[in-house]
The first five atom37 places (N, CA, C, CB, O) and aatype in JSON, in Angstrom:
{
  "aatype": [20, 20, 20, 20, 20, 20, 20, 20, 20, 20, 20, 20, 20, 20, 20, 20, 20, 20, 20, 20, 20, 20, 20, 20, 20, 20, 20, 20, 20, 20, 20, 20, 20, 20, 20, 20, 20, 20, 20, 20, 20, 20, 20, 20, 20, 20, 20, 20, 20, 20, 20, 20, 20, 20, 20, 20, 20, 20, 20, 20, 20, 20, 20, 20, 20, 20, 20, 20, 20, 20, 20, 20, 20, 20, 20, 20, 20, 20, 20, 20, 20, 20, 20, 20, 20, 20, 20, 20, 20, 20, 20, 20, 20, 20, 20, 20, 20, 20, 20, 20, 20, 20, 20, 20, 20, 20, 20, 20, 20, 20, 20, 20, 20, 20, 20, 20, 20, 20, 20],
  "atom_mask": [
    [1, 1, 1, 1, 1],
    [1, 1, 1, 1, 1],
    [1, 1, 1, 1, 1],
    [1, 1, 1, 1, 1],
    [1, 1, 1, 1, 1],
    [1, 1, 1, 1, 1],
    [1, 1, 1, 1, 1],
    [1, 1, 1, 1, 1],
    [1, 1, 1, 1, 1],
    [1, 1, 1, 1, 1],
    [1, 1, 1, 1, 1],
    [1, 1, 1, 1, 1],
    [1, 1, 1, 1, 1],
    [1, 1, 1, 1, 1],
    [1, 1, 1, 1, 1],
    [1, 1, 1, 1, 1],
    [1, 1, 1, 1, 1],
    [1, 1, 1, 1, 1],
    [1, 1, 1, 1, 1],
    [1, 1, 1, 1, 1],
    [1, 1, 1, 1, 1],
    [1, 1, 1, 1, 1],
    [1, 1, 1, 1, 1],
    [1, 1, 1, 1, 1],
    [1, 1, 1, 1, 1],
    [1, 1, 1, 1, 1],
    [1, 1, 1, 1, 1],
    [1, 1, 1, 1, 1],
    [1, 1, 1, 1, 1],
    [1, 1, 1, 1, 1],
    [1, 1, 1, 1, 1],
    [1, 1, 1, 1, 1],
    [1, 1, 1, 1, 1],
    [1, 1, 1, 1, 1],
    [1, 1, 1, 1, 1],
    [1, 1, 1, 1, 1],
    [1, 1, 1, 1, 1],
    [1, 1, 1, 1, 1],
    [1, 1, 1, 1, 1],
    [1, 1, 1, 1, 1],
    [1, 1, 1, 1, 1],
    [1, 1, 1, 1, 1],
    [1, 1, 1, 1, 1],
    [1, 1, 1, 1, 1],
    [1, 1, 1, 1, 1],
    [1, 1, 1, 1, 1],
    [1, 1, 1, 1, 1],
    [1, 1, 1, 1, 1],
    [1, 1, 1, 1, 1],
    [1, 1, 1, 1, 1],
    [1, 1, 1, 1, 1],
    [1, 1, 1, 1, 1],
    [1, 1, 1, 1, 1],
    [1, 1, 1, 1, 1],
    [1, 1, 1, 1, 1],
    [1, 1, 1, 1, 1],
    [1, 1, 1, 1, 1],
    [1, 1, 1, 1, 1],
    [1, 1, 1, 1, 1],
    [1, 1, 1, 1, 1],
    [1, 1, 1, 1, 1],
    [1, 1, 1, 1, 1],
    [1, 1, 1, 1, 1],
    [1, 1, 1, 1, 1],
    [1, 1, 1, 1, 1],
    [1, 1, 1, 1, 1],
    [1, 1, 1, 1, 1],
    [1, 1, 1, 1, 1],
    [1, 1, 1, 1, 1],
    [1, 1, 1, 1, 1],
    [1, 1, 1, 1, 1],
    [1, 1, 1, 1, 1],
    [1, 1, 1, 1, 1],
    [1, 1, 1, 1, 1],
    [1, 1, 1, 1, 1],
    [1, 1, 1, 1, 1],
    [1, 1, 1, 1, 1],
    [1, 1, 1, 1, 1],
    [1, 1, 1, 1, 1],
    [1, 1, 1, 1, 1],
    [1, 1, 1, 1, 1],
    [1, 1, 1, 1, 1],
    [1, 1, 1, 1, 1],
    [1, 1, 1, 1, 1],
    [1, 1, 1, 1, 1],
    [1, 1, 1, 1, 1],
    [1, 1, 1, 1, 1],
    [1, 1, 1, 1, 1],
    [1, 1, 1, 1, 1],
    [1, 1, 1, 1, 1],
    [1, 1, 1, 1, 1],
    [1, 1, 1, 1, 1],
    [1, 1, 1, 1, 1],
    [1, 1, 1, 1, 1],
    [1, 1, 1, 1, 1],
    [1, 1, 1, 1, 1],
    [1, 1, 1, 1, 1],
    [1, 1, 1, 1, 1],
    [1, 1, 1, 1, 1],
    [1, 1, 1, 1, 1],
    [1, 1, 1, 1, 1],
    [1, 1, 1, 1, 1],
    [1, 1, 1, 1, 1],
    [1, 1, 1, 1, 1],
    [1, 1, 1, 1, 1],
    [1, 1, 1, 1, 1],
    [1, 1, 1, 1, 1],
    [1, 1, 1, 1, 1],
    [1, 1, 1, 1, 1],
    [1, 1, 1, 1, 1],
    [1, 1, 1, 1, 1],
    [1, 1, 1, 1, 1],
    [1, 1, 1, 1, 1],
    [1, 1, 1, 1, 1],
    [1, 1, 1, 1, 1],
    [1, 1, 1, 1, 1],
    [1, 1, 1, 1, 1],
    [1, 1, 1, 1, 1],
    [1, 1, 1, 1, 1]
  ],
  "atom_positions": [
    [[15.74, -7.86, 8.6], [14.57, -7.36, 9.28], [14.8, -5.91, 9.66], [14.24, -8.22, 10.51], [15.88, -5.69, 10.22]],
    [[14.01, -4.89, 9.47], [13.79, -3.39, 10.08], [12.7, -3.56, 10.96], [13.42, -2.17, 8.96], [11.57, -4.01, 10.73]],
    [[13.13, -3.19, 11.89], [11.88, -2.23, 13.03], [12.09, -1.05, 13.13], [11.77, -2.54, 14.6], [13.08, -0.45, 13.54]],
    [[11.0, -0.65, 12.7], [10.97, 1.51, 13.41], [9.91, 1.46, 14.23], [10.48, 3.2, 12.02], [8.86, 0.82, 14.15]],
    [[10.37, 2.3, 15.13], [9.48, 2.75, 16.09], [9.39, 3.78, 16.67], [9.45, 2.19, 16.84], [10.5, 4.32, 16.73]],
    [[8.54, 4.41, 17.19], [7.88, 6.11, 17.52], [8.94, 6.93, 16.42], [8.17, 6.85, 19.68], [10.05, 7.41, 16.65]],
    [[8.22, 6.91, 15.26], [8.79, 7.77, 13.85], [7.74, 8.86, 14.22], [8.6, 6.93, 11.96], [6.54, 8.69, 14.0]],
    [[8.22, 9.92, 14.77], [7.03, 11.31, 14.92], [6.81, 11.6, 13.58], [7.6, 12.9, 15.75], [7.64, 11.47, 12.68]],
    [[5.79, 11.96, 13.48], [5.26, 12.8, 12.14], [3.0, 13.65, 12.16], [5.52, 11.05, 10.53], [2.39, 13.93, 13.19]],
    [[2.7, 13.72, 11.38], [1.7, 14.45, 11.09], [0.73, 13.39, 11.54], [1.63, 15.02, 9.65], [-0.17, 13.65, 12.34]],
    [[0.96, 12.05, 10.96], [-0.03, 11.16, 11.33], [-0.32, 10.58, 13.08], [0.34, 10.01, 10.4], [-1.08, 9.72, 13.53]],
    [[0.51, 11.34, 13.63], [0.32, 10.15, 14.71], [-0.59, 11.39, 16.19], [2.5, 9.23, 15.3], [-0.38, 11.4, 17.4]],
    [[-1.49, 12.17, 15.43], [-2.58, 12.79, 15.56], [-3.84, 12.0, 15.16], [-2.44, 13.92, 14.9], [-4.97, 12.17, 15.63]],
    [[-3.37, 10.87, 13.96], [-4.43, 10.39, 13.42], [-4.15, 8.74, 13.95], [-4.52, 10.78, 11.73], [-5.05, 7.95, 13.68]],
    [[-3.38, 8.39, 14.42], [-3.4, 6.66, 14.56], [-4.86, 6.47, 15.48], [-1.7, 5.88, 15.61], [-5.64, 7.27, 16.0]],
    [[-4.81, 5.27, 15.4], [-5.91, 4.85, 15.76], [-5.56, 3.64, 16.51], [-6.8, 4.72, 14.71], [-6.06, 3.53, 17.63]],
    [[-5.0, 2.95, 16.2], [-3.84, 1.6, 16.87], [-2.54, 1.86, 17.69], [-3.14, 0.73, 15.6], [-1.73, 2.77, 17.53]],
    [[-2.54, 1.26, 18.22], [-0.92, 1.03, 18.58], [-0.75, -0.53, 18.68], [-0.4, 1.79, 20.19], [-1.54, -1.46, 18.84]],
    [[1.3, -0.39, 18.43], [1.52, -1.97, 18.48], [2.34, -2.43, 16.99], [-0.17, -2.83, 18.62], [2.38, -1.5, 16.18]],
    [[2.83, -3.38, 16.64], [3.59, -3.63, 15.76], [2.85, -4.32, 14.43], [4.58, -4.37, 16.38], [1.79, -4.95, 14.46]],
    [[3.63, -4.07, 13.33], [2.51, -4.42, 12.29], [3.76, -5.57, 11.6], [1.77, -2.78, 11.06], [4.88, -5.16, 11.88]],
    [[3.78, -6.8, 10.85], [4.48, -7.29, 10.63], [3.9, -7.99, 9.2], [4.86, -7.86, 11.73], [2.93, -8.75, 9.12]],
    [[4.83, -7.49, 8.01], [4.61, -7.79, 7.0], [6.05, -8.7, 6.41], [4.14, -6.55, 6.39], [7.25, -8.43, 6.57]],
    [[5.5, -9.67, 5.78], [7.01, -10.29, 5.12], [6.78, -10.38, 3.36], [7.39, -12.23, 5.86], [5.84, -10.96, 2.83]],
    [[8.01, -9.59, 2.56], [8.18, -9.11, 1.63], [9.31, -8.91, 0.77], [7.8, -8.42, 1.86], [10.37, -8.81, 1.4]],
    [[9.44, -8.79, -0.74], [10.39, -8.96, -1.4], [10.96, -8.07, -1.07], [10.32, -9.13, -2.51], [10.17, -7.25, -0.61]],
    [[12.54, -7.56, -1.02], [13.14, -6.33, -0.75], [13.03, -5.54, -1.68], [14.32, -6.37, -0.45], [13.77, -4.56, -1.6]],
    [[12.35, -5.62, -2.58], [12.08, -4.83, -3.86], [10.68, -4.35, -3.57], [12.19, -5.75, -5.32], [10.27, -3.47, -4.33]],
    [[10.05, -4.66, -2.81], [8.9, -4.25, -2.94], [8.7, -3.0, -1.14], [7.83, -5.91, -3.2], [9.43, -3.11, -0.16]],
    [[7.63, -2.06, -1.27], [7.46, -1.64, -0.18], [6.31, -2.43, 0.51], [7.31, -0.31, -0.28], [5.56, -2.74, -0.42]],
    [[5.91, -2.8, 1.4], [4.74, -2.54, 2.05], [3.74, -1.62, 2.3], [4.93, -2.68, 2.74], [3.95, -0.48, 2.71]],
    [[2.36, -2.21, 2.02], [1.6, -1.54, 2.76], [0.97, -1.8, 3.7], [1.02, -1.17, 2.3], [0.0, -2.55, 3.65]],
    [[1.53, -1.03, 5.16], [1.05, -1.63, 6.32], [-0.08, -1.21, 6.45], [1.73, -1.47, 7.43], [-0.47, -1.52, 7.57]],
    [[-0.97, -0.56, 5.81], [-2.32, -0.47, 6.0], [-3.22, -1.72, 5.84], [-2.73, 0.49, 5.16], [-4.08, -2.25, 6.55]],
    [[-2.61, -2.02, 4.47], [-3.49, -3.41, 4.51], [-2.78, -4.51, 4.11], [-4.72, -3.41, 3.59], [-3.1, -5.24, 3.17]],
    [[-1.77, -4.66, 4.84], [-0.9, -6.22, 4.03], [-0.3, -6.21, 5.98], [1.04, -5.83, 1.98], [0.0, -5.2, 6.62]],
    [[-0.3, -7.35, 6.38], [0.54, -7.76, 7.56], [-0.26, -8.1, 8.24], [1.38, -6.94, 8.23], [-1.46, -8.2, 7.97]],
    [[0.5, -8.45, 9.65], [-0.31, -9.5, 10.7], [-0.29, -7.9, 12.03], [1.02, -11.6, 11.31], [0.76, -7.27, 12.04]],
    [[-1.0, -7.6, 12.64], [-1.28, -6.61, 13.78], [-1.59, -6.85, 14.73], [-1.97, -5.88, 13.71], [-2.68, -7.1, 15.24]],
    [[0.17, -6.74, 15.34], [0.13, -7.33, 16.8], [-0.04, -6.39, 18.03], [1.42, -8.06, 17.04], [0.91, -5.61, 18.09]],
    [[-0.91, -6.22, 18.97], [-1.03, -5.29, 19.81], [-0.14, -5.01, 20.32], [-1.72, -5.37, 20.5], [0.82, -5.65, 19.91]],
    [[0.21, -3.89, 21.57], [1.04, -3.59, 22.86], [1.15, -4.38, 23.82], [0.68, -2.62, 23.48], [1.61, -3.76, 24.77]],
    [[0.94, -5.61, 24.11], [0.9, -5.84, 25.44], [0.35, -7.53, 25.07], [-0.2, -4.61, 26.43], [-0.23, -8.15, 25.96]],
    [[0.57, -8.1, 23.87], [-0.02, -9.45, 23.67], [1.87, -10.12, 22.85], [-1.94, -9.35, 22.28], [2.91, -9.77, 22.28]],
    [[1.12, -11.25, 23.41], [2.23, -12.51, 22.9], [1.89, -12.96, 21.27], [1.99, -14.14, 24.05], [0.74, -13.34, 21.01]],
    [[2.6, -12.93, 20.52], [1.92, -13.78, 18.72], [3.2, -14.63, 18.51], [1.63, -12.37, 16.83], [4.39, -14.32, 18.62]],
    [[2.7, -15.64, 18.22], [3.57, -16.88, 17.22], [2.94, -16.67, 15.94], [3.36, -18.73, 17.69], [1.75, -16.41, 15.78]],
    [[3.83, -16.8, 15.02], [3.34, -16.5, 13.56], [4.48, -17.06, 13.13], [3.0, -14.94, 13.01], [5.58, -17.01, 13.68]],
    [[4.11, -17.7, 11.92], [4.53, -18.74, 10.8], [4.53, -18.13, 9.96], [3.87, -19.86, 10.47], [3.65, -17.27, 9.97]],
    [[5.54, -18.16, 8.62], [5.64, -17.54, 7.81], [6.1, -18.87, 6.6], [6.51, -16.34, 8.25], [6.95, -19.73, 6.8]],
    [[5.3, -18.71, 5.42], [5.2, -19.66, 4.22], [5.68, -18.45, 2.77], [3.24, -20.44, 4.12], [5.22, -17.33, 2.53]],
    [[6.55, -19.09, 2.18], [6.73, -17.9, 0.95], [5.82, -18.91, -0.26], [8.89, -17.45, 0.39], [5.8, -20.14, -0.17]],
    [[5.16, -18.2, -1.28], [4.44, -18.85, -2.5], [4.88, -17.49, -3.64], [2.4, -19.17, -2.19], [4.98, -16.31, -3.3]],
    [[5.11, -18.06, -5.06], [5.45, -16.95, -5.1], [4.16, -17.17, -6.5], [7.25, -16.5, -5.17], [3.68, -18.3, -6.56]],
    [[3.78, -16.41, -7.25], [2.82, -16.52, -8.37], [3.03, -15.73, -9.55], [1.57, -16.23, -7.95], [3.41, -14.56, -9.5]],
    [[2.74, -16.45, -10.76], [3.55, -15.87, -11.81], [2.24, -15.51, -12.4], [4.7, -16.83, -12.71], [1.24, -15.97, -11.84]],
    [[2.1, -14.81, -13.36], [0.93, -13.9, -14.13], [1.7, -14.22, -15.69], [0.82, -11.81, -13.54], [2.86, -14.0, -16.03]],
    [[0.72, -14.75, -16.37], [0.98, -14.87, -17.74], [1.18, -13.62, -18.49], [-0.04, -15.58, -18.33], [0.32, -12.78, -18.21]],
    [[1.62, -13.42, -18.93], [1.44, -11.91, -20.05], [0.46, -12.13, -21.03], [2.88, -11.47, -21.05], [-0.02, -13.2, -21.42]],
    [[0.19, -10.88, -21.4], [-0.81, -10.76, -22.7], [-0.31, -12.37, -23.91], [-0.35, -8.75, -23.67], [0.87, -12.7, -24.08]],
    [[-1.24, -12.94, -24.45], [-2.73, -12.31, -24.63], [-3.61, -13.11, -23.45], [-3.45, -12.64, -26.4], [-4.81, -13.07, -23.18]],
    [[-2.56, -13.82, -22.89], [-3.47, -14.54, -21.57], [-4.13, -13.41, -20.29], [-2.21, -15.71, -20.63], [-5.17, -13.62, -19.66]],
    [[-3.11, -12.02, -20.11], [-4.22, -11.59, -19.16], [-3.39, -9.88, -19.81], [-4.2, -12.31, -16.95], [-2.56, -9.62, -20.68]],
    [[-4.03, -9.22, -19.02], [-3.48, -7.66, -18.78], [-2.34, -7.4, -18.13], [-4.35, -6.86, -18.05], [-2.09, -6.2, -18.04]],
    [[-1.44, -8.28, -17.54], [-0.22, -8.01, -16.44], [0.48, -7.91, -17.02], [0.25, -8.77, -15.47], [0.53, -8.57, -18.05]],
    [[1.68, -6.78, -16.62], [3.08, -6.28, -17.96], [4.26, -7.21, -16.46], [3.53, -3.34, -18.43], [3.93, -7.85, -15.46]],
    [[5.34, -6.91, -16.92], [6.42, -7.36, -16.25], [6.72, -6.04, -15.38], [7.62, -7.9, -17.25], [7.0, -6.19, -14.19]],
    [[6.66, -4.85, -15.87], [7.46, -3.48, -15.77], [6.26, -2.88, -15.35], [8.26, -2.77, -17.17], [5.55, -2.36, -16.22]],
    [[5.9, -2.85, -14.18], [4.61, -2.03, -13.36], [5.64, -0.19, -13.29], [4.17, -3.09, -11.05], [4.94, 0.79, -13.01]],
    [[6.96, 0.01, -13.52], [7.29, 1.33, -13.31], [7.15, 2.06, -14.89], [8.86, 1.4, -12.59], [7.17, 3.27, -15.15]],
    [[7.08, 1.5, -15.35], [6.62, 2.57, -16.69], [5.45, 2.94, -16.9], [6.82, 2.12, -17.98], [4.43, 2.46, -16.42]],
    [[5.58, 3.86, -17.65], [3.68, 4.23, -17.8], [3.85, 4.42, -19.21], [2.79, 5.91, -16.87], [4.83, 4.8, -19.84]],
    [[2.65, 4.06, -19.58], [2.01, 3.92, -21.11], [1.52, 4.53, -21.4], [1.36, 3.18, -21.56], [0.8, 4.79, -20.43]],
    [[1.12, 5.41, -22.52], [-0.35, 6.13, -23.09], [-1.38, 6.16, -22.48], [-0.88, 5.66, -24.14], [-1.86, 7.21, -22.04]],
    [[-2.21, 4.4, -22.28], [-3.12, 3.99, -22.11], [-3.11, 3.97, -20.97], [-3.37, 3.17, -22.65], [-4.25, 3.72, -20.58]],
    [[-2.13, 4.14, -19.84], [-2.63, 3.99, -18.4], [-3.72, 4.73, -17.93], [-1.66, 4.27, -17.53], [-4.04, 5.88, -18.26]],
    [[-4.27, 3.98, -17.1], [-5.37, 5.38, -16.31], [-5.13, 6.33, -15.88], [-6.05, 5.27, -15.29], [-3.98, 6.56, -16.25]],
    [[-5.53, 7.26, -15.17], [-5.08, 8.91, -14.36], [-4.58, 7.39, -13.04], [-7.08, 10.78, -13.74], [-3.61, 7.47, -12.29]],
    [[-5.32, 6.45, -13.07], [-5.03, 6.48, -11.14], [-3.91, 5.6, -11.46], [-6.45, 5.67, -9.69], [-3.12, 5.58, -10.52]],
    [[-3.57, 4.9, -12.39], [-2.58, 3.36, -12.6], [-1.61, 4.94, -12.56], [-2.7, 1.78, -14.52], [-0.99, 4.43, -11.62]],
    [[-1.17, 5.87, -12.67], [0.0, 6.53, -12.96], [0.29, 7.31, -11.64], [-0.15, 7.43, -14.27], [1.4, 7.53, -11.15]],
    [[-0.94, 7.71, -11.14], [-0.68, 8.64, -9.73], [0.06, 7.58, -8.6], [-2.4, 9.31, -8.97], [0.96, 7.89, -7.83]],
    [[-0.75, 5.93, -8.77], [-0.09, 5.37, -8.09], [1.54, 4.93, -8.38], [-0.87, 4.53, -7.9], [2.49, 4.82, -7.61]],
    [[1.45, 4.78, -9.55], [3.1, 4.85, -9.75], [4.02, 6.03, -9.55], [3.4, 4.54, -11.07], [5.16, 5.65, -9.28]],
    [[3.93, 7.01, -9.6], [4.03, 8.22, -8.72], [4.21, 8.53, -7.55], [3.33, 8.7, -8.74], [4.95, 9.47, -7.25]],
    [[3.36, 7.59, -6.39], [3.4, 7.84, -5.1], [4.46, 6.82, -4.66], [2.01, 7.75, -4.42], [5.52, 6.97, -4.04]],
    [[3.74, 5.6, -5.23], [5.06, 4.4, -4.7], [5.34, 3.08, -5.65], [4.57, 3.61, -3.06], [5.28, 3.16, -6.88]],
    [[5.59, 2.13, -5.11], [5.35, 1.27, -6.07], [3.85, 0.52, -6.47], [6.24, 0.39, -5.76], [3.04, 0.39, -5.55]],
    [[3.6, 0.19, -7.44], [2.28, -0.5, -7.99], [1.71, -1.46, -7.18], [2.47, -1.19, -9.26], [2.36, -2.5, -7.06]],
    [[0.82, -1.37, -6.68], [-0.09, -2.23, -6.21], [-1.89, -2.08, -6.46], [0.28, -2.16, -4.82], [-2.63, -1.09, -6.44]],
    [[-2.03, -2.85, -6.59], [-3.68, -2.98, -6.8], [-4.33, -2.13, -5.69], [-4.28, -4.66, -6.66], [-4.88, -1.04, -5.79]],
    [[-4.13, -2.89, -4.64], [-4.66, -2.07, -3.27], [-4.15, -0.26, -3.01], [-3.91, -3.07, -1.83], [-4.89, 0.64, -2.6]],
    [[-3.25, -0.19, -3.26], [-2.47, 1.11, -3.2], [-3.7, 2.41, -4.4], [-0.41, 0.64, -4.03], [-4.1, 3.56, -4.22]],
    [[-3.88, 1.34, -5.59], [-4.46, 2.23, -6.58], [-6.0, 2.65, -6.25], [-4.39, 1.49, -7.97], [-6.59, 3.72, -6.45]],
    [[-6.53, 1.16, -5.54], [-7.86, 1.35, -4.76], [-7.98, 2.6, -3.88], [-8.1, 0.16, -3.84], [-8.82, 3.5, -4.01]],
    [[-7.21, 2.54, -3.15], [-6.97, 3.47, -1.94], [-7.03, 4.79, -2.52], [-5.55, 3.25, -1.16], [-7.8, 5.52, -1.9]],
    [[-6.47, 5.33, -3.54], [-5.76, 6.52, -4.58], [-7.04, 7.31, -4.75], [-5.02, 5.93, -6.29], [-7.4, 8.45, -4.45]],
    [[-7.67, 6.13, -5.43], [-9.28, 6.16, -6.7], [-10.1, 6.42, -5.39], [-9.97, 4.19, -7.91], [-10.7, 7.49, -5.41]],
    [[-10.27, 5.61, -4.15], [-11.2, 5.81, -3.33], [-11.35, 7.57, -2.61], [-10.9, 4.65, -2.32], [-12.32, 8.19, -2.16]],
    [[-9.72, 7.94, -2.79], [-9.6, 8.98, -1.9], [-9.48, 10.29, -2.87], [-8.34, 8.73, -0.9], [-9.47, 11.37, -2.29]],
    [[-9.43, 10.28, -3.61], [-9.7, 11.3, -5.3], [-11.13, 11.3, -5.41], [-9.01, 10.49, -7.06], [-11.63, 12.35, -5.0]],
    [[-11.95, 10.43, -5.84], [-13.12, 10.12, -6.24], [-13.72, 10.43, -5.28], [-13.35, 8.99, -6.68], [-14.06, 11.6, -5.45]],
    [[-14.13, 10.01, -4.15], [-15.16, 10.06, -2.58], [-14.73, 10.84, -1.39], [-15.28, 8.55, -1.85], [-15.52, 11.63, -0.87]],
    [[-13.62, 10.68, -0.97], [-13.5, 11.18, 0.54], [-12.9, 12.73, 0.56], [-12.4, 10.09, 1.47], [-13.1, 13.46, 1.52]],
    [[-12.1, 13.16, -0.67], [-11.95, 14.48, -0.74], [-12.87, 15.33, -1.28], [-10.98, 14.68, -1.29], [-12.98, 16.52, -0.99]],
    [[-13.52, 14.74, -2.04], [-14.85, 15.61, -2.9], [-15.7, 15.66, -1.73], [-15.76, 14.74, -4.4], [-15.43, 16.71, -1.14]],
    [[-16.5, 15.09, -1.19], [-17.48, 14.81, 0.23], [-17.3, 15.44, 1.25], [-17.44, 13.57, 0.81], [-18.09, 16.22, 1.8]],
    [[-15.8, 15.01, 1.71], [-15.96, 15.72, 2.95], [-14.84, 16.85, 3.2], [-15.93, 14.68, 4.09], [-14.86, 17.55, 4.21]],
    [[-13.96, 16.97, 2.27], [-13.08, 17.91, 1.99], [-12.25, 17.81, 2.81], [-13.46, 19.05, 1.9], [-11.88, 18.83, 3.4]],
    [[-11.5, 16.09, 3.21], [-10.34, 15.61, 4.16], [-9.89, 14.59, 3.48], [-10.67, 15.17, 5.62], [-10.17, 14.47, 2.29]],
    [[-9.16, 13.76, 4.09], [-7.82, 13.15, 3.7], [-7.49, 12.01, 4.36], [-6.75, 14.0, 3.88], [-7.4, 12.26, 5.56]],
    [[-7.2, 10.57, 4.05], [-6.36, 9.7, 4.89], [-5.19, 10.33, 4.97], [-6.16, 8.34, 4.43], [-4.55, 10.78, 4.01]],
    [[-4.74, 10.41, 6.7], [-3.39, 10.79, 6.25], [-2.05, 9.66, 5.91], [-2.97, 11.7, 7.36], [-0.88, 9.86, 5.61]],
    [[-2.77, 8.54, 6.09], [-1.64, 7.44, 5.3], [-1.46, 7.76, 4.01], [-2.07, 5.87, 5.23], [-0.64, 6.96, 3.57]],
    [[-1.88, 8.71, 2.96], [-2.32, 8.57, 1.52], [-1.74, 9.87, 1.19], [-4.0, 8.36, 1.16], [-2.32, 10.89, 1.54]],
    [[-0.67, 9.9, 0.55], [-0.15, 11.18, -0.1], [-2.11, 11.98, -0.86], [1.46, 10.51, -1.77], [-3.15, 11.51, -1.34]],
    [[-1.69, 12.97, -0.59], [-3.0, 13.66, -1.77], [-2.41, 13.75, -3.13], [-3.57, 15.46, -1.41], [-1.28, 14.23, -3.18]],
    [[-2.99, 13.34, -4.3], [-2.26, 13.36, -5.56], [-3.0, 14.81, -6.5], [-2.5, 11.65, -6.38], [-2.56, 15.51, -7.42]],
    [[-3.86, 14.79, -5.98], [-4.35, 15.82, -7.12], [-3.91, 17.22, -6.33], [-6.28, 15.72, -7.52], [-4.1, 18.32, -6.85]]
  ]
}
């Protein structure tokens, strides 16, 4: 188990929460505490249960899922690569990427600051 706590940096102009975020995960993998974990306030009690499942993805020709999310292919998209770039592969991570390339920097000419800027 890691806990960090009061990590100063750029963002914490921008939090919006306080309180502990608790995600359980392969050690191979990072988290994203933006949107993966349970968010426990400052000042509240939580019991939480934890169940592991793990799920396997067929490979081609049954679906699109490779084994090796760190390589990039020809065919990847601009965003399947920026996100492999920033961190490790996740669906949600790439959403976030595409949402913040595509809409929130063009529009309003700002930034999540959870979200590296890629372009």
């Amino acid at each position: 188990m890691k806990i960090f706590y009061f990590i100063k940096g750029k963002q914490d102009y921008f939090m919006e929460k306080r309180g502990v975020v608790i995600s359980v995960h392969n050690s191979s993998h990072t988290p994203l505490v933006k949107n993966e974990g349970i968010k426990v306030p400052v000042g509240f009690l939580a019991d939480i249960s934890v169940d592991r499942t793990f799920y396997v993805r067929l490979p081609s020709p049954f679906s699109d899922c490779r084994k090796d999310t760190t390589t990039k292919l020809s065919t990847d998209s601009n965003y399947y690569n920026k996100t492999v770039d920033a961190a490790d592969y996740s669906k949600s991570l790439c959403d976030d990427i595409c949402l913040q390339n595509e809409f929130i920097v063009p529009q309003c000419n700002c930034n999540d600051p959870e979200l590296e800027v890629t372009d």
